[in-house]
C-alpha positions in Angstrom: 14.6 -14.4 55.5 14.5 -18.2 56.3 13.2 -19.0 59.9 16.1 -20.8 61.7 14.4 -22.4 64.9 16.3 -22.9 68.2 17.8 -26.2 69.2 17.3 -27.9 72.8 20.6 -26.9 73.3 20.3 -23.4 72.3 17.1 -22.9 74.5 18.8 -24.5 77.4 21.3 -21.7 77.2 18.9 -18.8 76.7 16.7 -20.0 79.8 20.3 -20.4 81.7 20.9 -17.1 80.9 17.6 -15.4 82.2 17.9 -18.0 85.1 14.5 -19.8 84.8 14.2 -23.6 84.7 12.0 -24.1 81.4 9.9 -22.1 79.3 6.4 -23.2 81.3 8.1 -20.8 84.1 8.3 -17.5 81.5 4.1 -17.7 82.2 3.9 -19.0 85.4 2.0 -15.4 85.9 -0.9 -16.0 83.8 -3.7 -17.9 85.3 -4.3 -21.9 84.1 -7.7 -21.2 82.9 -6.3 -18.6 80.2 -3.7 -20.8 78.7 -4.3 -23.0 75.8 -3.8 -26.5 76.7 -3.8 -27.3 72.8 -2.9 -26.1 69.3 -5.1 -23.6 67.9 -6.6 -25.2 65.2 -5.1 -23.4 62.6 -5.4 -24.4 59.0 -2.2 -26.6 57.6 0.1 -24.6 55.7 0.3 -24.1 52.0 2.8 -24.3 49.4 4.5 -20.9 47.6 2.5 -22.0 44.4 -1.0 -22.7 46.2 -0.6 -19.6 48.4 -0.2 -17.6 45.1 -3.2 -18.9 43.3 -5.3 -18.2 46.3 -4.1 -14.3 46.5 -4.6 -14.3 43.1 -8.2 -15.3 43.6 -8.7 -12.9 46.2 -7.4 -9.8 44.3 -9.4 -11.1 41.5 -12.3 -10.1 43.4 -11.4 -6.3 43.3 -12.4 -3.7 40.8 -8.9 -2.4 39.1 -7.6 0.8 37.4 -6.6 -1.1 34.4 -10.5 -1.9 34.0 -11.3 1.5 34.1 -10.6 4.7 36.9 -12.6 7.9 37.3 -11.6 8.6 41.2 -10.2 11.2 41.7 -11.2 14.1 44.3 -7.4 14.9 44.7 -5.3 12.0 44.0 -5.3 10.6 40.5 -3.4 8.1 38.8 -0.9 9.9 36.1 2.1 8.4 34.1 5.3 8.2 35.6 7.9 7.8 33.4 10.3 4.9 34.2 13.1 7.5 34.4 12.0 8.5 37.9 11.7 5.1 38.9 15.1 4.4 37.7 17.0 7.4 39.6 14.9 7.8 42.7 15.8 4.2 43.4 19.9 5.2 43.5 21.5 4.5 46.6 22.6 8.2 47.0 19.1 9.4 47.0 17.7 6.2 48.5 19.8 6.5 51.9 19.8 10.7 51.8 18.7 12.7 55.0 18.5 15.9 55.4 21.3 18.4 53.6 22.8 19.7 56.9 26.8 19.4 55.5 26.9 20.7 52.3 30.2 19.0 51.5 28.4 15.9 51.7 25.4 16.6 50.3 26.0 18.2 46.9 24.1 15.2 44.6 20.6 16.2 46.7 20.9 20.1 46.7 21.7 20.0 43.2 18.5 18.0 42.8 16.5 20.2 45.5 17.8 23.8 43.5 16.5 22.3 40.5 13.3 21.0 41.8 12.5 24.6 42.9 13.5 26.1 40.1 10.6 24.3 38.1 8.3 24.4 40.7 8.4 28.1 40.6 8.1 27.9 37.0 5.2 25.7 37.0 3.2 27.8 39.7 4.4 31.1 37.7 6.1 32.5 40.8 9.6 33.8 41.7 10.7 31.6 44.4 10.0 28.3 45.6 10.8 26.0 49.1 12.4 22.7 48.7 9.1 20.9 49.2 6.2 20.4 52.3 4.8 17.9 53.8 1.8 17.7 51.1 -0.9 20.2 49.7 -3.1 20.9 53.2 0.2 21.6 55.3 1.3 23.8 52.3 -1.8 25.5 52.2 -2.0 26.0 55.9 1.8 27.2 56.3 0.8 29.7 53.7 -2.0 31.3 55.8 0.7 31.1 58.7 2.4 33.2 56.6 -0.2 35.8 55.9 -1.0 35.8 59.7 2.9 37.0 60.5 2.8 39.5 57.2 -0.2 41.1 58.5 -0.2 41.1 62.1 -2.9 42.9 63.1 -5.7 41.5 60.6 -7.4 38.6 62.5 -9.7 36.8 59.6 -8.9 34.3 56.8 -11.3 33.6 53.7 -11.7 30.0 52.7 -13.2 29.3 49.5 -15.8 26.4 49.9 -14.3 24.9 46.7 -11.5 24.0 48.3 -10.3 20.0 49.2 -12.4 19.0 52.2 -8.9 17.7 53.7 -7.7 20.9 53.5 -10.3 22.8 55.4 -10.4 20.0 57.8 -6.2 20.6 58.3 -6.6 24.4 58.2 -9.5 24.5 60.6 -7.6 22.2 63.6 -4.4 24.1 63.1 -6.0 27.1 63.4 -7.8 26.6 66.4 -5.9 27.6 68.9 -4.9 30.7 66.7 -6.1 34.4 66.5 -7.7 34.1 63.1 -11.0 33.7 62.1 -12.1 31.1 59.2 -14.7 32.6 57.1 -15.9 30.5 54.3 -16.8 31.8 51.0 -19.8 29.8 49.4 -20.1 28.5 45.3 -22.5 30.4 43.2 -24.7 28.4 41.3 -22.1 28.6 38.4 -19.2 26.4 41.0 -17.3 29.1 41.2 -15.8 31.0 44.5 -18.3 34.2 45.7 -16.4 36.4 47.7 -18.9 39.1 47.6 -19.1 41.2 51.1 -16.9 38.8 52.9 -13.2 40.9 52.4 -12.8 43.9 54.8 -9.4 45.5 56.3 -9.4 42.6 58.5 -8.5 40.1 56.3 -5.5 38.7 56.4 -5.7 36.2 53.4 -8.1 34.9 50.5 -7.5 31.2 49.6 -8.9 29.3 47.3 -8.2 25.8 44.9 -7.9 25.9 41.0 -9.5 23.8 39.5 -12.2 23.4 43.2 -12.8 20.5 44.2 -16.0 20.3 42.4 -13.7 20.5 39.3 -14.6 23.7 38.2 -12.1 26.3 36.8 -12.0 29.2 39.1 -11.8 32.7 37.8 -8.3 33.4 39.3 -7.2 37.0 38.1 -11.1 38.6 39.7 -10.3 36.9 42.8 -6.5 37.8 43.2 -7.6 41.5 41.9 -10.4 41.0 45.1 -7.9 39.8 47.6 -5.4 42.5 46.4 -8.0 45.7 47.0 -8.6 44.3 50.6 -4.8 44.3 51.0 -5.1 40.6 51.8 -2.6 38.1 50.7 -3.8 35.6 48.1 -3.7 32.4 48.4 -3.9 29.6 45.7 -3.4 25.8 45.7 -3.2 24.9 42.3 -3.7 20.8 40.6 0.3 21.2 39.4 -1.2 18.9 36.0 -3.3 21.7 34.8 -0.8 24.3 35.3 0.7 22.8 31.9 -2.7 24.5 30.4 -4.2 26.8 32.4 -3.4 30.0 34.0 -0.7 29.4 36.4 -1.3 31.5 39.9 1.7 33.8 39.3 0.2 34.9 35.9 -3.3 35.3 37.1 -1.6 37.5 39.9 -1.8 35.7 43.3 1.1 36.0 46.2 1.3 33.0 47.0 0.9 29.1 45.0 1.0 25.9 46.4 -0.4 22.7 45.8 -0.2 19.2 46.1 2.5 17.2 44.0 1.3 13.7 43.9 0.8 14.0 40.3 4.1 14.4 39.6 5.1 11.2 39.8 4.0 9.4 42.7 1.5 6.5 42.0 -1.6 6.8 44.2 -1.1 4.2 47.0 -4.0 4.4 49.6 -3.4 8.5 49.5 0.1 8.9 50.3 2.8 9.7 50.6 2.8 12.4 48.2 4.8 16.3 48.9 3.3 19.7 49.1 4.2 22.6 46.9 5.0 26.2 48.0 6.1 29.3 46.0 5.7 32.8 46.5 7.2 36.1 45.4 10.6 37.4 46.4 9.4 39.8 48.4 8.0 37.2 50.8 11.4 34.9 50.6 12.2 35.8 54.4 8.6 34.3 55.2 8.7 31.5 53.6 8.2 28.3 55.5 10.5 25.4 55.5 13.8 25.3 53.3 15.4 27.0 50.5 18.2 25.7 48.7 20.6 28.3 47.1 23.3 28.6 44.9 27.5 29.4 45.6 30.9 28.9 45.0 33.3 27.0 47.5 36.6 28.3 48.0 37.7 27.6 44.5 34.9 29.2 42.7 33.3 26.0 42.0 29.8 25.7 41.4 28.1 24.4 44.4 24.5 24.8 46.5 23.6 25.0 50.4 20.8 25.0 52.8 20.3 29.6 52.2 17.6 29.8 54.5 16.5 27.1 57.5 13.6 29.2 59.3 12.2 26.1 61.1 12.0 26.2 64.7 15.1 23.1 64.7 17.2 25.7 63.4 16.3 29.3 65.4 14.9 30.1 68.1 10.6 29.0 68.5 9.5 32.2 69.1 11.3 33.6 65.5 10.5 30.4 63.5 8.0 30.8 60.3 7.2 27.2 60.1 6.3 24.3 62.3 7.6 22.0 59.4 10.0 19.6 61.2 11.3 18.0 57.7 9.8 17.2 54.2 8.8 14.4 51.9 12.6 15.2 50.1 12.4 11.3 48.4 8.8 12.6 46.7 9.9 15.8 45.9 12.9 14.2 44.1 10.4 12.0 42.0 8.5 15.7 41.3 11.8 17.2 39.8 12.6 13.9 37.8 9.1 13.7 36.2 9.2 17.6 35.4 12.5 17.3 34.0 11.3 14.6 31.9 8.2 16.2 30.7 9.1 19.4 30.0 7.4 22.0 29.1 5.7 20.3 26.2 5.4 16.8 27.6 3.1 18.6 30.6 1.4 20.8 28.3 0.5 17.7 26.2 -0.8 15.4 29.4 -3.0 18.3 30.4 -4.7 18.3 26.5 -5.5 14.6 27.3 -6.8 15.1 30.6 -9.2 18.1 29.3 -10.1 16.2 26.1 -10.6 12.8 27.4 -12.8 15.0 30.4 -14.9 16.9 27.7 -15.9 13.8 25.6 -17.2 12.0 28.6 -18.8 15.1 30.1 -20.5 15.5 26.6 -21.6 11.8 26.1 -23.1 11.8 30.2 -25.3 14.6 29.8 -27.0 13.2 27.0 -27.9 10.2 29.1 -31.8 10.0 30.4 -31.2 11.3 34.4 -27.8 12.4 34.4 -27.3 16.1 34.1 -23.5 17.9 34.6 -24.1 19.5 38.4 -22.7 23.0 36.7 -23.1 22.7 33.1 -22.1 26.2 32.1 -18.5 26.1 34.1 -15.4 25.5 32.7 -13.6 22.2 34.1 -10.3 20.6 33.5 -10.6 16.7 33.9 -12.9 16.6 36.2 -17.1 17.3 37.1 -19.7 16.8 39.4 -22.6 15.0 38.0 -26.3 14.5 39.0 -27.3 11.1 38.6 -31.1 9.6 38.6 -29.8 7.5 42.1 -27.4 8.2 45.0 -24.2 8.3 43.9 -23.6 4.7 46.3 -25.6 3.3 43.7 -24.2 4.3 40.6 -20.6 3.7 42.3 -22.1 0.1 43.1 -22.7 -0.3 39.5 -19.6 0.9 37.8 -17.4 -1.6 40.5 -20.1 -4.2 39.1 -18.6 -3.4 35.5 -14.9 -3.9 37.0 -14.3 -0.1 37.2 -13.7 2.5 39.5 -16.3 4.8 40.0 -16.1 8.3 41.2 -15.5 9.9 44.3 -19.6 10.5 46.5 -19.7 14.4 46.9 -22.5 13.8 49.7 -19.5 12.5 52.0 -18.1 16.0 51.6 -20.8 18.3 50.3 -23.7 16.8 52.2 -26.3 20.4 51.0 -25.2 19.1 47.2 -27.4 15.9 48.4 -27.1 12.4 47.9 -27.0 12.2 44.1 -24.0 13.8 43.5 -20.8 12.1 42.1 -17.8 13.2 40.9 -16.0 11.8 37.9 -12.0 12.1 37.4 -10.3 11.5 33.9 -6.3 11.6 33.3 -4.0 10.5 30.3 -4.3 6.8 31.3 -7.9 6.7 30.8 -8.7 4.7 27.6 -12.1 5.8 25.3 -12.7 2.2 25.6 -13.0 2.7 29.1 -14.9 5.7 28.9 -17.3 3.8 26.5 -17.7 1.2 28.9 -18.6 3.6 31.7 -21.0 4.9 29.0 -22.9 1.8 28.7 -22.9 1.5 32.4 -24.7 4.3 33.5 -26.9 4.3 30.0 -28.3 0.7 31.6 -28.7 2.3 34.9 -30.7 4.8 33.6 -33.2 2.3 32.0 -33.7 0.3 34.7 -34.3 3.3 36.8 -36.8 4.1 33.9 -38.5 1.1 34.0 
């Protein structure tokens, strides 16, 4: 917007109006000695063009994806199709609020049934909500659900593999709670040991697929583990590798959720992104948040409504199964668009790029004088933990010196792993050049460590 400045007129009728004599009188309350008594001595003004070059040589300064990216640690940068650019930005979805009046609302719920149908699809499960907040809220609302299915049980397991954020989330909700978070450790192989720790006072087992170490967790032993302590199991699943690996439904977990960033929403300093919640049907009157069902109006017409609201806006507290006040709907809608595009196929085919373009690198790294995979016998997806020759700050220093993104320092999360330890993401977008030039970077690091 242009800046229109007041005239002497128009200030003369503002002060009028207040019924001071002259602006001076507005700080009449702040003592002389703290006024300025002369311009700051601010530099001149530049033009559109010179103001442009100079951001330009500022952001020049930066490291950029398009250099090279391999952070990841549970946001990574995916295609989006310009198809969910191109409908998310309509006005009808743009301006949309929550479906309250489904007269009025038909264009969202429409989007909202379909974006559960193939989010239940995805996570192999038989119902899904209309979206969460994002992947820790899910996660936690799940376990809130296991605490109200099993009333009496009073512990939850936590696998040590999963997000840091999510812990963190899980561990302040639940604070004030009844249950008890025990953690279950890695064995040396990455992967979740829940040996000794389930007893008939567990309530629920959760764990991440792939863990944030990027290992591929052996889902169907721990759902078959969670299921003979007659705890619910819990899994929040990378919605990407679902297009390849074992989805939680199939592997036999109750309940899948996850974060949905990759579908479609660019990462942008973390957020916003939505969360992800199925379960089975049995469960459906537990489920936290909204469900969007279909009808018929009066003249048998097609048509879909809010079918179940259990949120504490809706009913009464003390009978609410969520303390999810309203969802990330305009993410969510991105989510459907970019699965709706993708299909089947088009998500199976990203996740083969992801793995493949993951493998080479992993391959080519370990062969490198002082760089060893941190679990090299564990399956992965598109990411791994490696253990370089220097603190991962180092190596992170010398990959931004190469224009790149490095990798995401487990020692901030993981501090027993030690300082060494770095973490490497790969998606579709990353380029073998790339990958080579990461390659040369940490094959030069090694020498001059060497030498």
């Amino acid at each position: 917007m242009p800046f229109i400045p007041n005239t002497d007129d128009d200030r003369a009728e503002l002060l009028e109006a207040i019924g001071v004599r002259s602006v001076a009188e507005l700080f009449e309350n702040i003592p002389a000695e703290l006024r300025l008594t002369e311009l700051l001595p601010v530099p001149a003004g530049l033009s559109e063009d010179e103001l442009m070059r100079e951001l330009g040589e500022l952001a020049s300064w930066n490291s950029t994806p398009e250099k090279g990216s391999f952070l990841g640690g549970g946001m990574y940068r995916h295609t989006i199709p310009v198809v969910v650019d191109a409908l998310q930005s309509r006005q009808e979805f743009v301006t949309a609020y929550t479906p309250y009046q489904p007269e009025a609302s038909q264009g969202t719920l429409t989007a909202f049934f379909e974006f559960q149908t193939m989010v239940a699809e995805l996570l192999g499960m038989e119902v899904a909500n209309a979206s969460m907040y994002e992947g820790c809220s899910a996660l936690t609302e799940a376990v809130f659900m296991a605490m109200s299915l099993a009333r009496k049980r009073g512990k939850v397991v936590v696998s040590a593999g999963l997000h840091p954020h999510t812990r963190r989330t899980l561990a302040t909700i639940l604070r004030w709670t009844r249950l008890e978070i025990v953690e279950a450790p890695l064995g040396s192989d990455g992967r979740t040991a829940l040996g000794g720790l389930l007893d008939e006072d567990t309530c629920a087992v959760a764990v991440q697929n792939p863990n944030f170490l990027g290992v591929v967790e052996d889902l169907p032993a721990l759902a078959a583990a969670a299921a003979d302590a007659g705890a619910l199991s819990i899994c929040s699943a990378y919605p990407i590798a679902c297009g390849l690996l074992l989805s939680p439904g199939e592997a036999g977990f109750d309940v899948a959720v996850g974060d949905g960033q990759s579908l479609g929403v660019p990462v942008q300093f973390g957020g916003p992104s939505f969360g992800l919640f199925a379960t089975r049907q049995a469960h459906v009157r537990k489920m936290p948040g909204r469900i969007v069902g279909e009808t018929v109006d009066r003249d048998g017409r097609r048509g879909f409504t809010l079918t179940f609201q259990t949120r504490e806006q809706h009913i009464r507290r003390a009978k609410a199964t969520s303390n999810i006040c309203t969802n990330n709907a305009l993410m969510a809608l991105r989510g459907a668009i970019y699965l709706a595009s993708a299909g089947p196929d088009g998500l199976r085919e990203v996740a083969e790029h992801c793995l493949a373009k993951a493998q080479y690198a992993a391959g080519e790294i370990a062969g490198i004088p002082g760089f060893e995979l941190l679990f090299p016998d564990a399956p992965f997806f598109n990411e791994f933990a490696v253990r370089c020759p220097v603190p991962a700050r180092e190596v992170n220093r010398a990959i931004d010196g190469a224009g790149m993104l490095g990798g995401v320092d487990v020692a901030e999360h993981c501090p027993h792993l030690g300082e060494n330890a770095l973490l490497l993401a790969f998606t579709e977008l990353t380029e073998r050049g790339q990958i080579d030039r990461l390659l040369h970077t940490l094959s030069s690091l090694s020498q001059t460590v060497a030498v």
